[in-house]
C-alpha atoms as a printed R data frame, in Angstrom:
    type eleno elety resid chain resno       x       y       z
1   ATOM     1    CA   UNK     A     1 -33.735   3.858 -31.827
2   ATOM     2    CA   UNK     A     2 -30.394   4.013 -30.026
3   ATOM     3    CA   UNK     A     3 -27.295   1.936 -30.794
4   ATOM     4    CA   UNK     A     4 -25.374   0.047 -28.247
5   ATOM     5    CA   UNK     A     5 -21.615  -0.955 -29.470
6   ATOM     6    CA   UNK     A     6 -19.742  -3.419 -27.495
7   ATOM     7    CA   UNK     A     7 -15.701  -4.046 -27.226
8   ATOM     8    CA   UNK     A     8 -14.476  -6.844 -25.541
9   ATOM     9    CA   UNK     A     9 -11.107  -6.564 -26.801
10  ATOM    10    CA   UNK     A    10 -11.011  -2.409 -26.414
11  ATOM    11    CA   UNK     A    11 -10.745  -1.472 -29.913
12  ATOM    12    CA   UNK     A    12 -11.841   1.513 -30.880
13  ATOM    13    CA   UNK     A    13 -14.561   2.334 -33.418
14  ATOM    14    CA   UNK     A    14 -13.691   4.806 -36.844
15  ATOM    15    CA   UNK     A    15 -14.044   8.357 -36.219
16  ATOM    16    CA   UNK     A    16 -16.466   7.717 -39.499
17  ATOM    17    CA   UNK     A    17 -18.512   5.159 -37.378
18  ATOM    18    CA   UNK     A    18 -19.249   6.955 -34.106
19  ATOM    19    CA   UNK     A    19 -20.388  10.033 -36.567
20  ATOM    20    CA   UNK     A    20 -22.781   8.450 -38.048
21  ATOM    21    CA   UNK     A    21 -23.885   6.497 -34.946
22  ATOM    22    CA   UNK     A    22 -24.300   9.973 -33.416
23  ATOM    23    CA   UNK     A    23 -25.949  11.556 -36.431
24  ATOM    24    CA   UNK     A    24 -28.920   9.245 -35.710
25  ATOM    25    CA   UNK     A    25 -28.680   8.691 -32.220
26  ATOM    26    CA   UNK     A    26 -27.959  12.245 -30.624
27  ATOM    27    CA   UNK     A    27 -29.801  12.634 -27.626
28  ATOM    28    CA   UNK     A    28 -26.759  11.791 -25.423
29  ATOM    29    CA   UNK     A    29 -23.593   9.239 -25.219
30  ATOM    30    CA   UNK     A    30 -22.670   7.428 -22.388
31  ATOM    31    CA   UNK     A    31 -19.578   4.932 -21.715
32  ATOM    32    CA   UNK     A    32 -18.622   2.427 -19.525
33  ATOM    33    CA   UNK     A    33 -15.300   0.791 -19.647
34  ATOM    34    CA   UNK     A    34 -12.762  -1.421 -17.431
35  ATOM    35    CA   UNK     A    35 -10.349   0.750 -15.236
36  ATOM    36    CA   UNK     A    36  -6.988  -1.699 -15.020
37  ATOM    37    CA   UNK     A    37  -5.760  -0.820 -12.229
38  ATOM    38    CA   UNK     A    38  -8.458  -1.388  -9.520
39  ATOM    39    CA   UNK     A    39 -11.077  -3.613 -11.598
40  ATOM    40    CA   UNK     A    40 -14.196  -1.763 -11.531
41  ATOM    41    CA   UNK     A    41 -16.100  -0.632 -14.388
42  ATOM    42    CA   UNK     A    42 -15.726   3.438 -14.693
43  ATOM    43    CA   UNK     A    43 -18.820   5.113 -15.757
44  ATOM    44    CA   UNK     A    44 -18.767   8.557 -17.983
45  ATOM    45    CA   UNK     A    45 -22.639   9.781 -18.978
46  ATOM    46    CA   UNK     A    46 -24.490  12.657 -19.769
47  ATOM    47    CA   UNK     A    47 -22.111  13.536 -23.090
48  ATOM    48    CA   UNK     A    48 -24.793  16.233 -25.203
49  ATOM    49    CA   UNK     A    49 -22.669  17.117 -28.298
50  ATOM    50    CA   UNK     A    50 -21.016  15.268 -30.345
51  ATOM    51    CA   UNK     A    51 -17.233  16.888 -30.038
52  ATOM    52    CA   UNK     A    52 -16.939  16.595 -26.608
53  ATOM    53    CA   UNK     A    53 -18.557  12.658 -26.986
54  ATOM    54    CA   UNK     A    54 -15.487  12.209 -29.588
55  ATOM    55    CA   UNK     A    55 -12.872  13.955 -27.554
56  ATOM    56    CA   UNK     A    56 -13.517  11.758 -24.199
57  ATOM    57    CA   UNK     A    57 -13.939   8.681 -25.966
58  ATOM    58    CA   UNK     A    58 -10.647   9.156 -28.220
59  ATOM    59    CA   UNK     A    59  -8.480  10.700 -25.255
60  ATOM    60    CA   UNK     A    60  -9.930   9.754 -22.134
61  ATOM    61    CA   UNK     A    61 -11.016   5.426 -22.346
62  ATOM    62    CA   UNK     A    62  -7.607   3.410 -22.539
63  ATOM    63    CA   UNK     A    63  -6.968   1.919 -25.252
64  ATOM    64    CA   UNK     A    64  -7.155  -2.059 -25.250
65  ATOM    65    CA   UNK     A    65  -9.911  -1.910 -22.192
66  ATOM    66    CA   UNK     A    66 -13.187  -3.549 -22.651
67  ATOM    67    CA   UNK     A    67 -16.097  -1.021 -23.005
68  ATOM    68    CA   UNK     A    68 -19.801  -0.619 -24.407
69  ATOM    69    CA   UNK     A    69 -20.964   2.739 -25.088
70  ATOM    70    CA   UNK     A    70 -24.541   3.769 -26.112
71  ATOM    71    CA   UNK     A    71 -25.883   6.765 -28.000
72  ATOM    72    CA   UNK     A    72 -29.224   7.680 -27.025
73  ATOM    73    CA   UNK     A    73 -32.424   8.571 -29.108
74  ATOM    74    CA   UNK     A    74 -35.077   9.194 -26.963
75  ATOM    75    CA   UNK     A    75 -38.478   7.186 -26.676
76  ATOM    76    CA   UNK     A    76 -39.042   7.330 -22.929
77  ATOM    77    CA   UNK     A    77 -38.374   9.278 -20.459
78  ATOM    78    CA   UNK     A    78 -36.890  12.986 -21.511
79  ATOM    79    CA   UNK     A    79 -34.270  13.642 -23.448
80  ATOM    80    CA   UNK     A    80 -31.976  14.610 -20.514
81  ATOM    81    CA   UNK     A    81 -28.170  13.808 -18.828
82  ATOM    82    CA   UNK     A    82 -29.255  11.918 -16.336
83  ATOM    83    CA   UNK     A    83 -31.258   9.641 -18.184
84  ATOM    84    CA   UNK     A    84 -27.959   8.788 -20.506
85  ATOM    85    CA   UNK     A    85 -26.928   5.338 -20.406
86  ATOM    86    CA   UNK     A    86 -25.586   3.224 -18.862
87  ATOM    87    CA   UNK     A    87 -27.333   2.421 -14.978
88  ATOM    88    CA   UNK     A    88 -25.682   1.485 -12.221
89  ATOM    89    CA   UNK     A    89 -27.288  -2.246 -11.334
90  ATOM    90    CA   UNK     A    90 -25.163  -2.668  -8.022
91  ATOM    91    CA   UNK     A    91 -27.088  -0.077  -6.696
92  ATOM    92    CA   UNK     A    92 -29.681   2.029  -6.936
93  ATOM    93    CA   UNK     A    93 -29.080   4.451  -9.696
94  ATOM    94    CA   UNK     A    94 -28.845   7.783  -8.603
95  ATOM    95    CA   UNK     A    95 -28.311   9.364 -11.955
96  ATOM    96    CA   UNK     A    96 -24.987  10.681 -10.962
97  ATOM    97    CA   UNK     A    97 -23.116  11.381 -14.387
98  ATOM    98    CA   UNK     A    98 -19.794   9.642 -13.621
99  ATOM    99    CA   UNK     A    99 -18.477   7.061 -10.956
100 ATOM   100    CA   UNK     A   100 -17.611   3.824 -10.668
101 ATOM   101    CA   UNK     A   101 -19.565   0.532 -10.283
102 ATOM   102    CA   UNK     A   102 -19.662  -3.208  -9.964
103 ATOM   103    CA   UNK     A   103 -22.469  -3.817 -12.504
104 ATOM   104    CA   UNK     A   104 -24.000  -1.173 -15.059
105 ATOM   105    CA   UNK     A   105 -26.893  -1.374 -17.774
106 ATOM   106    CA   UNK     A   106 -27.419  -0.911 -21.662
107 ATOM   107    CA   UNK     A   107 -30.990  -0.632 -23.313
108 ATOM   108    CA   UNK     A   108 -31.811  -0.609 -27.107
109 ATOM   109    CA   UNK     A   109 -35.561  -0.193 -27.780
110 ATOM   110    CA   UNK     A   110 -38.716   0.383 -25.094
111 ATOM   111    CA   UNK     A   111 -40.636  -1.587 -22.671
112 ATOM   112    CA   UNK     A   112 -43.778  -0.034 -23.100
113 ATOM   113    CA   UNK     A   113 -45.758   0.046 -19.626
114 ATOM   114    CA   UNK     A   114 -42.635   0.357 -17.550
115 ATOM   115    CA   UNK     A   115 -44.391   2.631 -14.926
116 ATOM   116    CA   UNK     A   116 -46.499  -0.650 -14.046
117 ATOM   117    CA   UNK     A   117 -42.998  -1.874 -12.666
118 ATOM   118    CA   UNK     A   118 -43.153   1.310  -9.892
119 ATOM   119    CA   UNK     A   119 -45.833  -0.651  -7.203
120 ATOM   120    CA   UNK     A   120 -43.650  -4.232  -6.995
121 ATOM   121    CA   UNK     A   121 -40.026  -2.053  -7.217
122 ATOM   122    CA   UNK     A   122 -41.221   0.049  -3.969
123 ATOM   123    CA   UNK     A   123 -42.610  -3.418  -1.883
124 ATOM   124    CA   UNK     A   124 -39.097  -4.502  -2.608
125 ATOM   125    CA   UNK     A   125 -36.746  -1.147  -1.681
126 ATOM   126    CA   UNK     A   126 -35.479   0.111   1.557
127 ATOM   127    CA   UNK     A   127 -36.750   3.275   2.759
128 ATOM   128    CA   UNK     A   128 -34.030   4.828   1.779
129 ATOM   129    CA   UNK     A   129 -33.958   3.561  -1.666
130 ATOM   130    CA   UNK     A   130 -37.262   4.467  -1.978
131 ATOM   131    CA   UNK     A   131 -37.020   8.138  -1.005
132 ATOM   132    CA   UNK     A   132 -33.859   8.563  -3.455
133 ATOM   133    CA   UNK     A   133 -36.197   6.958  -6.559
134 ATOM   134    CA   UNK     A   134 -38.865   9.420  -5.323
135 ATOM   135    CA   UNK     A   135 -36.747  12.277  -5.583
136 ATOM   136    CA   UNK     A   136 -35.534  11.342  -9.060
137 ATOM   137    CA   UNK     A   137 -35.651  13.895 -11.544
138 ATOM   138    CA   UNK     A   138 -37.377  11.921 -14.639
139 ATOM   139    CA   UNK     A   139 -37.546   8.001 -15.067
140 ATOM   140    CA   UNK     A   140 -37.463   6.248 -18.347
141 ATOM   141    CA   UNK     A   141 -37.943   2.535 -19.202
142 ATOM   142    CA   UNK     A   142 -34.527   1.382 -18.468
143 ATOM   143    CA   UNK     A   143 -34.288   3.198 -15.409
144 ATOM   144    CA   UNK     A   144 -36.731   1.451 -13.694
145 ATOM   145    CA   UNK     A   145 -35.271  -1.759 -15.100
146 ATOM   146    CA   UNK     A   146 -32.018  -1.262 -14.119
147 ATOM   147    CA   UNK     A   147 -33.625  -1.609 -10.938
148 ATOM   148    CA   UNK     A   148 -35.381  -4.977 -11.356
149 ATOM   149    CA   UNK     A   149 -32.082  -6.310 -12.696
150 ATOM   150    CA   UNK     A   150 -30.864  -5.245  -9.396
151 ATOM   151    CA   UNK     A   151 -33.756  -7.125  -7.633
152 ATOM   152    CA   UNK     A   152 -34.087 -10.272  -9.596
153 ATOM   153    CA   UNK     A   153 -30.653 -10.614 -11.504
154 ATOM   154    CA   UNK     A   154 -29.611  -9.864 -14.800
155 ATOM   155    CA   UNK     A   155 -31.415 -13.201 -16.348
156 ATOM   156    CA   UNK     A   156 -34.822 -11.370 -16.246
157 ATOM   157    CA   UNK     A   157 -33.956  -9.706 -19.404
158 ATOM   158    CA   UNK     A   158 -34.509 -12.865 -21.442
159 ATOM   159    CA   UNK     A   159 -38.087 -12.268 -21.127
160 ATOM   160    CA   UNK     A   160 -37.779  -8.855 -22.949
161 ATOM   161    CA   UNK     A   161 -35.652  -9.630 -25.684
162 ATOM   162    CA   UNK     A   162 -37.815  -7.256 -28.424
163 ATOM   163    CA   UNK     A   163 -35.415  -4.743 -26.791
164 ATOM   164    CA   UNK     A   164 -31.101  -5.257 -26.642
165 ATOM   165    CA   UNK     A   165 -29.576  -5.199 -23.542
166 ATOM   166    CA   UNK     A   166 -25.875  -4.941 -22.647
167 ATOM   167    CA   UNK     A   167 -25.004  -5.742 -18.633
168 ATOM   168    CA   UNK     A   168 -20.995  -5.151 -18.441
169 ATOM   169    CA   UNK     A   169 -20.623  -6.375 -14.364
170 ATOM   170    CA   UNK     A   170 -17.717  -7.927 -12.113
171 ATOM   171    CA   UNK     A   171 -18.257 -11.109 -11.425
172 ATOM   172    CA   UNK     A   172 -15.855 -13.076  -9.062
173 ATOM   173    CA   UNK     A   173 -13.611 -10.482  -9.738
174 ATOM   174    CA   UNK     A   174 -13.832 -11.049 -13.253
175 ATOM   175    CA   UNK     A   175 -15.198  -8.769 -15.769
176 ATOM   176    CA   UNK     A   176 -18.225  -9.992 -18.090
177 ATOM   177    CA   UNK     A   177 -20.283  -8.653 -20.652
178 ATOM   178    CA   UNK     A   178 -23.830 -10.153 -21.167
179 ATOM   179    CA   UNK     A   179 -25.718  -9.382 -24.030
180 ATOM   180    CA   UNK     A   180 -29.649 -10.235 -24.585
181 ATOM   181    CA   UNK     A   181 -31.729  -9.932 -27.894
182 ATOM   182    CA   UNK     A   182 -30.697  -9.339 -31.361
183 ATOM   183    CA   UNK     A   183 -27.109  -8.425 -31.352
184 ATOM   184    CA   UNK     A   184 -25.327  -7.974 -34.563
185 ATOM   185    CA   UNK     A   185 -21.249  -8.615 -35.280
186 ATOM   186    CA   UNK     A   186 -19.597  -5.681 -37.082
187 ATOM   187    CA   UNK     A   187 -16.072  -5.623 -37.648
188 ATOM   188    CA   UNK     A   188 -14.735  -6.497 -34.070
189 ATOM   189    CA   UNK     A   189 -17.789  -5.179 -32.317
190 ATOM   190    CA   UNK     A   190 -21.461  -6.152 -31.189
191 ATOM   191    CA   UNK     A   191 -23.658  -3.553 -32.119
192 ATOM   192    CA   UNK     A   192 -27.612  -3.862 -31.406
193 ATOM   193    CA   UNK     A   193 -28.508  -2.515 -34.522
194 ATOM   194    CA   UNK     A   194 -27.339  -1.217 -38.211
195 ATOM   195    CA   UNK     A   195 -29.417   1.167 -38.653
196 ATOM   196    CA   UNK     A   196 -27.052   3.769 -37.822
197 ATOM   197    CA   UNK     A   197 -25.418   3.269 -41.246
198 ATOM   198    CA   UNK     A   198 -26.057   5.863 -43.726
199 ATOM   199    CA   UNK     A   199 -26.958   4.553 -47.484
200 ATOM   200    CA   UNK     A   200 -24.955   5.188 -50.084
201 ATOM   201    CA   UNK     A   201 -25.821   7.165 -52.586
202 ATOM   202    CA   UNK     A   202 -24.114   9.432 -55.376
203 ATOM   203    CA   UNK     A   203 -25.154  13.313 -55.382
204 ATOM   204    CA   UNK     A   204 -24.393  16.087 -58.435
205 ATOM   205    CA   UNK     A   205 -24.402  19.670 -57.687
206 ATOM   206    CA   UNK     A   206 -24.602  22.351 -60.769
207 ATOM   207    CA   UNK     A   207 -23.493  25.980 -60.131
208 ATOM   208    CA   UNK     A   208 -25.557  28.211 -62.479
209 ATOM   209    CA   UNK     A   209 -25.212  31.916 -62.865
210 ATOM   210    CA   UNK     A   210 -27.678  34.178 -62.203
211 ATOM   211    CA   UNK     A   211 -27.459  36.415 -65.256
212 ATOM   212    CA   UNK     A   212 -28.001  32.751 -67.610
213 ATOM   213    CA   UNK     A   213 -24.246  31.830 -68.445
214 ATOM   214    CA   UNK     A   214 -20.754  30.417 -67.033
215 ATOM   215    CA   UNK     A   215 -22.922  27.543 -65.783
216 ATOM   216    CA   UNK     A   216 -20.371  24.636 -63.790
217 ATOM   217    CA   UNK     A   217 -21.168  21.438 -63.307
218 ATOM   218    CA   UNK     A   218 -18.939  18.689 -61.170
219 ATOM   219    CA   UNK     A   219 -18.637  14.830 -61.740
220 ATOM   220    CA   UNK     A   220 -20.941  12.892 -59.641
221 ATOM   221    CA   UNK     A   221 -19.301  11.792 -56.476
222 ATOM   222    CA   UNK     A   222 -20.198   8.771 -54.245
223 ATOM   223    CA   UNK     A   223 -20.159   9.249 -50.150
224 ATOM   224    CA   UNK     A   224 -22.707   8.940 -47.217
225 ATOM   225    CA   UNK     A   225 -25.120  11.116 -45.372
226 ATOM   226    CA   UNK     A   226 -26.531  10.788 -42.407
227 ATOM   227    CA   UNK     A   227 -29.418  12.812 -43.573
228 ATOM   228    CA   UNK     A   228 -31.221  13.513 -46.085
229 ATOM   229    CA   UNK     A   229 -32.246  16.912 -44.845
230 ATOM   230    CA   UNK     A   230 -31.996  19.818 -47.744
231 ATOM   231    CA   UNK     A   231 -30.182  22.254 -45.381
232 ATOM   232    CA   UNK     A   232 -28.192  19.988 -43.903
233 ATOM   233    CA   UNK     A   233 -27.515  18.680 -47.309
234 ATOM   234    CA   UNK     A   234 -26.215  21.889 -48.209
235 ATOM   235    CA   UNK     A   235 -24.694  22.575 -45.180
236 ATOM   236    CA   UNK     A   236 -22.673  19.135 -45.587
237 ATOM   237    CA   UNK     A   237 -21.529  19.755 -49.177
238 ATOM   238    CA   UNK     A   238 -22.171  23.123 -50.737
239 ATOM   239    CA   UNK     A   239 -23.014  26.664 -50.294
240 ATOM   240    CA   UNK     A   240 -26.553  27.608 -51.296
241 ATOM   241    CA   UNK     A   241 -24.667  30.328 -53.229
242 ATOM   242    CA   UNK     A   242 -21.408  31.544 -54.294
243 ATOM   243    CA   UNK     A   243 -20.851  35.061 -55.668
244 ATOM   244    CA   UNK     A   244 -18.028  35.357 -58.121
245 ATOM   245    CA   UNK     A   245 -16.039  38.681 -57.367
246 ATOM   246    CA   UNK     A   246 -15.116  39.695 -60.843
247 ATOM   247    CA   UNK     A   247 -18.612  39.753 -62.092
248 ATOM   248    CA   UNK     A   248 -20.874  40.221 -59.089
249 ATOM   249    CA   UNK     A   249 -23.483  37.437 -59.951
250 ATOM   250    CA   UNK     A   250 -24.539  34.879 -58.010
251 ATOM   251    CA   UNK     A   251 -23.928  31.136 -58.873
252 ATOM   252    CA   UNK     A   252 -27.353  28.932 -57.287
253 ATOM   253    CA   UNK     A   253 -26.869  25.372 -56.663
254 ATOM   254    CA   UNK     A   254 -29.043  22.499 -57.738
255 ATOM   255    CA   UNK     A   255 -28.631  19.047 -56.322
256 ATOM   256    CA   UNK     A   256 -29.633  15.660 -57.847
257 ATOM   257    CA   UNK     A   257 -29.102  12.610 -55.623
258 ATOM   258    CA   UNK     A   258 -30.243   8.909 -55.885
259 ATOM   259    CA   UNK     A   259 -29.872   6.073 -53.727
């Protein structure tokens, strides 16, 4: 589904948070943020894991700038770099994966039939536009709308409000941050959805041996998962089997989990 998060003020989200945004959204992480010291927005896309997502956004982005960042899930288009977000809106995206712009753009959801967009984008391009969309690796949705924000303004995207969209521009030499559709306040942040957030639940694990004895059970603990996988379950919490040394049995674990 995606998740867009937006900080005027430049706090940072929880290392907890982005996580968890990533856990469900982990087809790619883009950022855009407020350079003080010339006034344009940078742009950093094309982020595939989530360490080196964390390690940019923690050590690279200022702290106290304004930014919106997105984690991708893919529903058009490829799951690919260049089709990360944000888009450039001041010009014609080229997909590059980092530079600097005057206006970018933030999608949450699909416009379904966005290759019906293609025949009144390419009446409206110079040549030269037109030859750099042509030779465009992959499109997606908010690709091609980043270009008819370019076209018609930013005010177009009231008519597709199903989706969330972030536009962080310059205006007047001011920086602005305009949000359409269903934006929801968490802590200090917009975010376009929750659904990020993992439930809570409480798990049990049992360790019993394989020759019938020594059987070990912990007290139930309380936490959150961002799946609900079994491996990854596992993976997250406990072995799938512990051998104890002194008796050379096997201990298999047994997991009980509600919600």
């Amino acid at each position: 589904m995606c998740v867009i998060v937006v900080s005027e003020n430049g706090s940072k989200v929880s290392k907890k948070d982005f996580k968890e945004m990533w856990a469900r959204n982990s087809h790619g992480w883009g950022i855009a943020w407020l350079d003080p010291q010339d006034g344009m927005i940078n742009v950093k896309k094309g982020i595939m894991t989530l360490k080196e997502a964390e390690n940019f956004y923690y050590q690279e982005v200022p702290e106290g700038v304004s930014h919106i960042m997105h984690f991708r899930l893919t529903s058009a288009g490829t799951t690919c770099q260049e089709l990360t977000h944000p888009f450039r809106v001041d010009l014609i995206d080229t997909q590059e994966l980092e530079y600097k712009a005057c206006a970018v753009l933030f999608h949450n959801g699909t416009v379904s039939g966005y290759k019906a967009f293609l025949p009144a984008i390419l009446t409206k391009l110079e040549p030269t536009e037109v030859e750099k969309l042509l030779n465009m690796k992959d499109v997606s949705d908010t690709y091609l709308m980043s270009i008819m924000v370019r076209l018609f303004s930013h005010k177009i995207l009231k008519f597709y409000t199903s989706s969330r969209w972030a536009v962080f521009t310059i205006e007047s030499g001011s920086p602005q941050i305009f949000l359409y559709g269903d934006f929801q306040k968490y802590k200090e942040f917009h975010v376009s959805n929750l659904s990020w957030q993992a439930p809570q639940y409480t798990y049990t694990y049992t360790y019993t041996s394989s020759l019938g004895k020594n059987k070990k059970k912990n007290n139930s603990l309380l936490g959150y998962c961002p799946s609900f996988d079994e491996e990854d379950l596992r993976e997250r919490y406990v072995e799938t089997l512990e051998e104890d040394e002194d008796e050379d049995e096997f201990y298999y674990w047994n997991k009980y989990y509600s919600y």
